[in-house]
Every structure is written in C-alpha cells, then in structure tokens.
KOLPA-750025 format. One record per residue: residue number from 1; y, z, x of N, C-alpha, C, O in turn. Coordinates in Angstrom, 1 decimal. Example, Ala and Ser with C-alpha at 12.3 -4.5 7.8 and 13.67 -1.06 7.14 Angstrom:
BEGIN
<pt n="1" n_py="-5.7" n_pz="7.8" n_px="13.2" ca_py="-4.5" ca_pz="7.8" ca_px="12.3" c_py="-3.3" c_pz="7.8" c_px="13.2" o_py="-3.3" o_pz="8.5" o_px="14.2"/>
<pt n="2" n_py="-2.2" n_pz="7.1" n_px="12.8" ca_py="-1.1" ca_pz="7.1" ca_px="13.7" c_py="0.0" c_pz="7.9" c_px="12.9" o_py="1.1" o_pz="8.0" o_px="13.4"/>
// end
This chain:
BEGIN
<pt n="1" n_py="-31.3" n_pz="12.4" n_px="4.7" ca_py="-30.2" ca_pz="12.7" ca_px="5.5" c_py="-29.3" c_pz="11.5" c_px="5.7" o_py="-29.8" o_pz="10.4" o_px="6.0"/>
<pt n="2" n_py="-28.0" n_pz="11.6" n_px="5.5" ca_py="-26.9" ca_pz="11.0" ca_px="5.6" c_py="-26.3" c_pz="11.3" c_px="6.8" o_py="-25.9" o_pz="12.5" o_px="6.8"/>
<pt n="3" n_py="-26.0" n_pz="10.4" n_px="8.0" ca_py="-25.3" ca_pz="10.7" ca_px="9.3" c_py="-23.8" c_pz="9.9" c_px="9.3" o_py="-23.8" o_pz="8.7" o_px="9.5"/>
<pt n="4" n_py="-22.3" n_pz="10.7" n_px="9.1" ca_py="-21.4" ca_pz="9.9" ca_px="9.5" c_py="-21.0" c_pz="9.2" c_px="8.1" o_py="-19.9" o_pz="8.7" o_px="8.1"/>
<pt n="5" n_py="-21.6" n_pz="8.9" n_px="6.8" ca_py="-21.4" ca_pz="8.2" ca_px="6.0" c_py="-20.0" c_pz="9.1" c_px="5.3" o_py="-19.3" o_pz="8.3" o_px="4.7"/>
<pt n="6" n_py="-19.6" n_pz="10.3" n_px="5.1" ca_py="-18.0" ca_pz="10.7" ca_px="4.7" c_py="-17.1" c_pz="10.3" c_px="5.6" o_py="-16.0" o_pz="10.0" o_px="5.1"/>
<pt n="7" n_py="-17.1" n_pz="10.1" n_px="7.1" ca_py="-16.4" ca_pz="9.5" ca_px="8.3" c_py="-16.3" c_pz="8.2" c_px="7.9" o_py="-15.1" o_pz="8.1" o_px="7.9"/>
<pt n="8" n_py="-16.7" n_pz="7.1" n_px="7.4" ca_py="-17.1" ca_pz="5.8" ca_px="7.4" c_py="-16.6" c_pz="5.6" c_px="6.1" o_py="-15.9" o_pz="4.6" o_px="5.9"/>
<pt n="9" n_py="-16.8" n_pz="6.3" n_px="5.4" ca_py="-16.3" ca_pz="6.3" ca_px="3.5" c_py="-14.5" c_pz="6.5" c_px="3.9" o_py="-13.8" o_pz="5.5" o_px="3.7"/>
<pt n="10" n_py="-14.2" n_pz="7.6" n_px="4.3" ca_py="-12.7" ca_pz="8.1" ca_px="4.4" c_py="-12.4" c_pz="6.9" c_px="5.0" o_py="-11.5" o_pz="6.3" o_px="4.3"/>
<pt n="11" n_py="-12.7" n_pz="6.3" n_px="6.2" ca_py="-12.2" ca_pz="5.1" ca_px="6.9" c_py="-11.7" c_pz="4.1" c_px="6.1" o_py="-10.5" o_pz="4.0" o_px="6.1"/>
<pt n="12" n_py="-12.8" n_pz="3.1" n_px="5.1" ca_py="-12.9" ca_pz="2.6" ca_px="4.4" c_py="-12.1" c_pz="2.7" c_px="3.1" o_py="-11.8" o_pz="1.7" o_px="2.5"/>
<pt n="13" n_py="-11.5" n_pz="3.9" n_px="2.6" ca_py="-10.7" ca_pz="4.0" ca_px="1.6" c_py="-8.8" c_pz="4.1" c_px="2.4" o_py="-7.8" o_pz="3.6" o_px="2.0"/>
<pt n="14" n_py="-9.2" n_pz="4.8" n_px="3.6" ca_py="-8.0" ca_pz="4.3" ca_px="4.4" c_py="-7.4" c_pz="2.8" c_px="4.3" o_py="-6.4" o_pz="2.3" o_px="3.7"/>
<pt n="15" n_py="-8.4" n_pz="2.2" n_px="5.1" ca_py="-8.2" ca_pz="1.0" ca_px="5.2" c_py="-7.8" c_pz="0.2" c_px="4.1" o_py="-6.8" o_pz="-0.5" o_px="4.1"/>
<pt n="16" n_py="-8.6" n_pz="0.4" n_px="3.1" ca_py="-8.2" ca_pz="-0.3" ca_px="1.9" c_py="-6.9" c_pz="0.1" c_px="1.3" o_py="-6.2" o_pz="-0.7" o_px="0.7"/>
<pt n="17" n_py="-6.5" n_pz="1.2" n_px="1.5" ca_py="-5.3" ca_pz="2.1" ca_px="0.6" c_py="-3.8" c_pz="1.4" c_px="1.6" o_py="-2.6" o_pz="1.2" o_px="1.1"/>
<pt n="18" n_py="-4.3" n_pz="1.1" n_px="3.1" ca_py="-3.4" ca_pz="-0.2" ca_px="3.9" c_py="-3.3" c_pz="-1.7" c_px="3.4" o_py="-2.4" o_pz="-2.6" o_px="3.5"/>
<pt n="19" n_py="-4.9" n_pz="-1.8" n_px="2.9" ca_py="-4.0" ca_pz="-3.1" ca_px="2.7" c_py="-4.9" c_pz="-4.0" c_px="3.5" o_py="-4.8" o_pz="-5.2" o_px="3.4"/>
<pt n="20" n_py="-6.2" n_pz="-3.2" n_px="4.6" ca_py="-6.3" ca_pz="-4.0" ca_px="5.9" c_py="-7.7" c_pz="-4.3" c_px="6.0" o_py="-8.6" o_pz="-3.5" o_px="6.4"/>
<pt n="21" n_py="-8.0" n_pz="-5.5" n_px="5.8" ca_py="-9.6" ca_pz="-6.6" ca_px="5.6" c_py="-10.5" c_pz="-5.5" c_px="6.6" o_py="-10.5" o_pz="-5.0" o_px="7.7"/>
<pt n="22" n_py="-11.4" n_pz="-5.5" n_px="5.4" ca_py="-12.5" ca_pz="-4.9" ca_px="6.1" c_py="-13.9" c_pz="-5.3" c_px="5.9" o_py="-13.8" o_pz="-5.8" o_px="4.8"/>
<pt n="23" n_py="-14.9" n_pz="-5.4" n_px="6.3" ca_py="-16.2" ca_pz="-5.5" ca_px="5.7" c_py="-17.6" c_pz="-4.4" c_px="6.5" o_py="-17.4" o_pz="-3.7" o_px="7.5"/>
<pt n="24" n_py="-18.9" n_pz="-4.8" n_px="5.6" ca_py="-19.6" ca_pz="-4.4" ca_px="6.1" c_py="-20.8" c_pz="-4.8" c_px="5.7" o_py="-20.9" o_pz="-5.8" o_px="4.9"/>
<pt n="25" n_py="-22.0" n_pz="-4.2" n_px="6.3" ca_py="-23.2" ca_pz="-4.5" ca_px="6.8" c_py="-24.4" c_pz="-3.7" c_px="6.2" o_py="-24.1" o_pz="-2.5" o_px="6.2"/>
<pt n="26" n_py="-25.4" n_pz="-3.8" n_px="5.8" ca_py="-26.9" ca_pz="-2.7" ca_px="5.8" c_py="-27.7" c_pz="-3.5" c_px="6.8" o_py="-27.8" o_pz="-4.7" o_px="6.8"/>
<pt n="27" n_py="-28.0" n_pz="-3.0" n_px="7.4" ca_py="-29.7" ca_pz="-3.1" ca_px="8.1" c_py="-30.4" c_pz="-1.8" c_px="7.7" o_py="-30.1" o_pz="-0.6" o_px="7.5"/>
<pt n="28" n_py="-31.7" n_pz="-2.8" n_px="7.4" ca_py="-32.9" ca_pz="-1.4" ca_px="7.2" c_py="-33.6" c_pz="-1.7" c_px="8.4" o_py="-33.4" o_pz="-2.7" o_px="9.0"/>
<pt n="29" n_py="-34.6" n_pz="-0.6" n_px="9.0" ca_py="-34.9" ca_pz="-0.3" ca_px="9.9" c_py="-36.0" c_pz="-1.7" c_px="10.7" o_py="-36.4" o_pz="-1.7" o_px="11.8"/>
<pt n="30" n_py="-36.3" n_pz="-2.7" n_px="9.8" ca_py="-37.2" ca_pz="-3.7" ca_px="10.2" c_py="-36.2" c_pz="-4.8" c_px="11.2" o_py="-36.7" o_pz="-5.4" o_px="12.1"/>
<pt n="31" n_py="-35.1" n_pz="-4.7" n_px="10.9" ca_py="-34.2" ca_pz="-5.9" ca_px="10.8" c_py="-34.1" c_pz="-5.7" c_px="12.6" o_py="-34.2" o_pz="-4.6" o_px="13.1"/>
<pt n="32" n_py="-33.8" n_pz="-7.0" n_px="13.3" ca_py="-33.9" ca_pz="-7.3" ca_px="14.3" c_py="-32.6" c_pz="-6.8" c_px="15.3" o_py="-32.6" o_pz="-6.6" o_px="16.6"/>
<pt n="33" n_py="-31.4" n_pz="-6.8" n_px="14.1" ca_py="-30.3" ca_pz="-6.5" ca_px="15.0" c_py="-30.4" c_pz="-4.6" c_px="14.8" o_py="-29.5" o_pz="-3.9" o_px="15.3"/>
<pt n="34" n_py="-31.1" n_pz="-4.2" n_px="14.3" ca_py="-31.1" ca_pz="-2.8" ca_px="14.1" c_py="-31.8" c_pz="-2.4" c_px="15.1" o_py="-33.0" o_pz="-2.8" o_px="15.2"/>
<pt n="35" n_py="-31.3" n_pz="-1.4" n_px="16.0" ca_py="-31.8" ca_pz="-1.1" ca_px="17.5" c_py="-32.9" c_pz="0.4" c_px="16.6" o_py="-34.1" o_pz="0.4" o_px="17.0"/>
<pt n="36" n_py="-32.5" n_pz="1.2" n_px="15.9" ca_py="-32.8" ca_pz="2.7" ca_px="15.5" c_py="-33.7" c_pz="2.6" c_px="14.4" o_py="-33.8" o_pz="1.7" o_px="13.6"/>
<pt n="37" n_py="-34.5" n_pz="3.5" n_px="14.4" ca_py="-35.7" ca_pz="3.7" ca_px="13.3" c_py="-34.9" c_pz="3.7" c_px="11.8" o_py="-35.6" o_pz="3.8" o_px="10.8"/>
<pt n="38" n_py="-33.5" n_pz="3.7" n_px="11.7" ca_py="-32.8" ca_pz="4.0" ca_px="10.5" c_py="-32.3" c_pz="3.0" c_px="9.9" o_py="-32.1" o_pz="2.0" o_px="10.5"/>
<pt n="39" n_py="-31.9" n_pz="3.3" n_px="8.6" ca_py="-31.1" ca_pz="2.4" ca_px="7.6" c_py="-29.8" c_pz="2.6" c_px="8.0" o_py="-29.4" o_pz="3.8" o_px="8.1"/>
<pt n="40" n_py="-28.9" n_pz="1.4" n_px="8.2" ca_py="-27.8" ca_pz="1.5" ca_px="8.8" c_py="-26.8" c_pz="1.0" c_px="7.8" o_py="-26.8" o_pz="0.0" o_px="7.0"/>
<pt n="41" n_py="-25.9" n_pz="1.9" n_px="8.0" ca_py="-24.6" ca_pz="1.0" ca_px="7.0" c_py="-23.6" c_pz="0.7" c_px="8.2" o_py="-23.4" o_pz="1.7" o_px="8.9"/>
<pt n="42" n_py="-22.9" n_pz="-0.6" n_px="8.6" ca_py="-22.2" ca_pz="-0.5" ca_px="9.4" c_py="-20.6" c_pz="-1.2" c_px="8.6" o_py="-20.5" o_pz="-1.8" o_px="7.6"/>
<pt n="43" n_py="-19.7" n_pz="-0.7" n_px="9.6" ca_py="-18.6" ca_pz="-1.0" ca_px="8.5" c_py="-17.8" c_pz="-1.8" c_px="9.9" o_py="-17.8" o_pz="-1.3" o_px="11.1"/>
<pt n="44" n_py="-17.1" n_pz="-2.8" n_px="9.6" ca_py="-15.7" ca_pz="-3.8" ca_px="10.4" c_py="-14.7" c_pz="-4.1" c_px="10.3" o_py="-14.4" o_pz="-4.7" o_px="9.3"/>
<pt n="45" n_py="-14.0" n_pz="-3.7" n_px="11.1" ca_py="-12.4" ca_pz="-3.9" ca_px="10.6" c_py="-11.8" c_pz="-3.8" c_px="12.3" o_py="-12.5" o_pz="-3.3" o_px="13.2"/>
<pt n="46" n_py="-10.6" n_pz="-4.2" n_px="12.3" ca_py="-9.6" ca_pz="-3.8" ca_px="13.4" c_py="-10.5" c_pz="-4.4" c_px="14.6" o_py="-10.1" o_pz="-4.0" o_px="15.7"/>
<pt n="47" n_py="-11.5" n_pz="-5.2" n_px="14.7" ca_py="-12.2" ca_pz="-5.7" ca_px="15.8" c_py="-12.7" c_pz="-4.1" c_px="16.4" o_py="-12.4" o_pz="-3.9" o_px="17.6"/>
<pt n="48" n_py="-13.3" n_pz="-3.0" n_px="15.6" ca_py="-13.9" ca_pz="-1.7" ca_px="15.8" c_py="-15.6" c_pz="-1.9" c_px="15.0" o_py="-16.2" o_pz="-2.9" o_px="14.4"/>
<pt n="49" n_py="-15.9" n_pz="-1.0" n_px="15.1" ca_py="-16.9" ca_pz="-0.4" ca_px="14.2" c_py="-17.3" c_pz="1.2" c_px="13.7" o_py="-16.8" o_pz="2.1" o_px="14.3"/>
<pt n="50" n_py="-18.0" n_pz="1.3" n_px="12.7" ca_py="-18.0" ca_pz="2.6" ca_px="12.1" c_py="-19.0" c_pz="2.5" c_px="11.7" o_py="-19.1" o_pz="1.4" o_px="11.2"/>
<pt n="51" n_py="-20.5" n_pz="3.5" n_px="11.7" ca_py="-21.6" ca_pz="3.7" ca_px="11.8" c_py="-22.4" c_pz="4.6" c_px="11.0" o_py="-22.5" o_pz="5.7" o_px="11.4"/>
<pt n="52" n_py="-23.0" n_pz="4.4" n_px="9.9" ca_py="-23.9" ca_pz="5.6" ca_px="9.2" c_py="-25.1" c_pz="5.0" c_px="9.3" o_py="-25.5" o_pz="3.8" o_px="9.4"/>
<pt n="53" n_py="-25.8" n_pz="6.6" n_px="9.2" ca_py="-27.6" ca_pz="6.1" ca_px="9.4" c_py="-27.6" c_pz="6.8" c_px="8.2" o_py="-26.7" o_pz="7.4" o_px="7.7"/>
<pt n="54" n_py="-29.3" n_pz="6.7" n_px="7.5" ca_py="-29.7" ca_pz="7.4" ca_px="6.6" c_py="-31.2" c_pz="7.4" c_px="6.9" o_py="-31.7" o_pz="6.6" o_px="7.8"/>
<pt n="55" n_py="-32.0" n_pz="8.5" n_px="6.1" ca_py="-33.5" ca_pz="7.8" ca_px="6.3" c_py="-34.2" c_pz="6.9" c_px="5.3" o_py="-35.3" o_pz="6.3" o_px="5.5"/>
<pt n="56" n_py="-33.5" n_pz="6.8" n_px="4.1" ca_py="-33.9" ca_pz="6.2" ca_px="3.2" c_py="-32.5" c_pz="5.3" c_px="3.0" o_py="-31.3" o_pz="5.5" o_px="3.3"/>
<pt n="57" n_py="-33.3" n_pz="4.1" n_px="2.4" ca_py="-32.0" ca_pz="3.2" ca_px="1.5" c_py="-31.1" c_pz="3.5" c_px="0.8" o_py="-31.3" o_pz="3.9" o_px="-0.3"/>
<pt n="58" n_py="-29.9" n_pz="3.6" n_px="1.5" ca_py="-28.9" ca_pz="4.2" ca_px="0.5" c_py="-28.1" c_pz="3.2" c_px="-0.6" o_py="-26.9" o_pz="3.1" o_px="-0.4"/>
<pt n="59" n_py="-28.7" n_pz="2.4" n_px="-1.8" ca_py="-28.8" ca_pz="2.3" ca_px="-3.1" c_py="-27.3" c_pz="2.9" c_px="-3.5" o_py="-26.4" o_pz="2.1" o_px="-3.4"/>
<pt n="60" n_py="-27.0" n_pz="3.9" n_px="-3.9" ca_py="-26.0" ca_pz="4.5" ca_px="-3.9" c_py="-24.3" c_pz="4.3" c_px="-3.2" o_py="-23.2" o_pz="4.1" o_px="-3.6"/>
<pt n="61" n_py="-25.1" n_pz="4.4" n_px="-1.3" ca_py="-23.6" ca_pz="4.3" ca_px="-1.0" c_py="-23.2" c_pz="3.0" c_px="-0.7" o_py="-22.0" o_pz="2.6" o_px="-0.5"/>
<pt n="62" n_py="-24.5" n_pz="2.2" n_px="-0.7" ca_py="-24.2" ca_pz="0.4" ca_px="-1.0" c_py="-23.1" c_pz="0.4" c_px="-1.9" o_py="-21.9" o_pz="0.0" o_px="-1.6"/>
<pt n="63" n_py="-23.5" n_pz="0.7" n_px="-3.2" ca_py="-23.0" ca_pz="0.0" ca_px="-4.1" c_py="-21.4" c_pz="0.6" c_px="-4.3" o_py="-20.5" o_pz="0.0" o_px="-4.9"/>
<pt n="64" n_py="-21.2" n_pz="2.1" n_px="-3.7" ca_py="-20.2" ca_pz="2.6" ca_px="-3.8" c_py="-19.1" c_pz="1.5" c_px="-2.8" o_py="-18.0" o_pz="1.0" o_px="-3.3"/>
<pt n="65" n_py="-19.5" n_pz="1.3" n_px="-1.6" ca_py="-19.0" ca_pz="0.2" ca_px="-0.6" c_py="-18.7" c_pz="-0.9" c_px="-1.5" o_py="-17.6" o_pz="-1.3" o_px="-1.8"/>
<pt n="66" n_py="-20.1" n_pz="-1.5" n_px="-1.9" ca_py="-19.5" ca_pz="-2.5" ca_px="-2.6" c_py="-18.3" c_pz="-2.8" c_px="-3.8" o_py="-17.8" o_pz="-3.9" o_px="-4.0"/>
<pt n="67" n_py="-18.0" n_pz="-1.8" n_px="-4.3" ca_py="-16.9" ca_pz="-1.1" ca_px="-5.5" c_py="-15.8" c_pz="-1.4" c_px="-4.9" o_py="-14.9" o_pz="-2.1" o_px="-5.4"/>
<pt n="68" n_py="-15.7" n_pz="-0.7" n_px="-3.7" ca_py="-14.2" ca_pz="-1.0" ca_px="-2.8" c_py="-13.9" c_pz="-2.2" c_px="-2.6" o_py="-13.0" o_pz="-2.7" o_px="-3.1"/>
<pt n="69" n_py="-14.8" n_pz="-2.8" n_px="-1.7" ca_py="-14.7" ca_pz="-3.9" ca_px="-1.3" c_py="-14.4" c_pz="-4.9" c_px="-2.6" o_py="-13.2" o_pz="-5.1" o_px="-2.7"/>
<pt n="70" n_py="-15.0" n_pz="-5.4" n_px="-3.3" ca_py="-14.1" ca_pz="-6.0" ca_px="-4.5" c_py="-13.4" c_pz="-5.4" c_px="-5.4" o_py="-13.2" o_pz="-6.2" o_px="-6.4"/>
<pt n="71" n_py="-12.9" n_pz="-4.1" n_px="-5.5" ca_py="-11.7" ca_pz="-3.5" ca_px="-5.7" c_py="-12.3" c_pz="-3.5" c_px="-7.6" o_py="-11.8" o_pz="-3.8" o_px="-8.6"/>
<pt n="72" n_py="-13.3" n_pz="-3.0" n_px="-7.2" ca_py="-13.7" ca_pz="-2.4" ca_px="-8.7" c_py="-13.8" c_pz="-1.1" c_px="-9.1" o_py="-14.5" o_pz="-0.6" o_px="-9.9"/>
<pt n="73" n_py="-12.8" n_pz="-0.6" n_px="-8.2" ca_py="-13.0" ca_pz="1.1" ca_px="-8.3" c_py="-11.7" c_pz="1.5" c_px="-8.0" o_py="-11.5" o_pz="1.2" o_px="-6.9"/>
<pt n="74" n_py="-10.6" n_pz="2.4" n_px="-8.6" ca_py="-9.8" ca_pz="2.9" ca_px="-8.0" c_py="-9.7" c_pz="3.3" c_px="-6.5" o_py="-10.7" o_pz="3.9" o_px="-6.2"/>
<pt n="75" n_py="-8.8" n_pz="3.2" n_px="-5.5" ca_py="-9.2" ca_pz="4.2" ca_px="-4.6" c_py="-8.6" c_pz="5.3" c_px="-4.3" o_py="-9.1" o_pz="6.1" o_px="-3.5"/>
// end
C-alpha cells in the first residue's frame, strides 16, 4: 500500500514544471527521525512538506523521484 504518494508525485511535477527547488527524503521504518512503522518518502520545498507512506521500500517511486529531481525525465 501506497498512501498520498500521487498527491506528492503531482506536487513534485508542479513544482518542477515552475521552476521551484525542491527536494526529498526516504526513511525506512528503523530510522530515528521516522516517528511511523512505515517507509516514508518525504518531499521539501516552499519551507512546507508532503508526505507518502508505503509498507514496503518503494525502489520504484525513489527512483522515479530521483528522475525529476535531476531532470532525467521529461516532465
């Protein structure tokens, strides 16, 4: 299960399609700043945040993130 991660994706292609610095984060469920039993993708921009959980490592929407972010992917 994916929670929030099309909300966070759309954001993210917004943002980029502006023009306007963004980054982001994984925590897996061990990690100390991760309050939730879940794999977190967290995304930053605008001094905001934007939030997806998963139950498993998401491999996938990492690397899709990561695509944007160095602009190796149309958006």
């Amino acid at each position: 299960m994916d929670r929030n991660y099309s909300k966070l994706l759309n954001k993210v292609k917004e943002l980029t399609n502006k023009g306007i610095e963004w980054h982001h984060h994984y925590l897996p469920p061990n990690c100390k700043l991760n309050t939730t039993a879940k794999h977190l993708i967290i995304l930053e921009s605008e001094n905001r945040i934007w939030q997806a959980e998963f139950d498993e490592k998401p491999f996938a929407k990492l690397e899709e993130l990561e695509n944007l972010f160095f602009n190796r992917v149309s958006r």
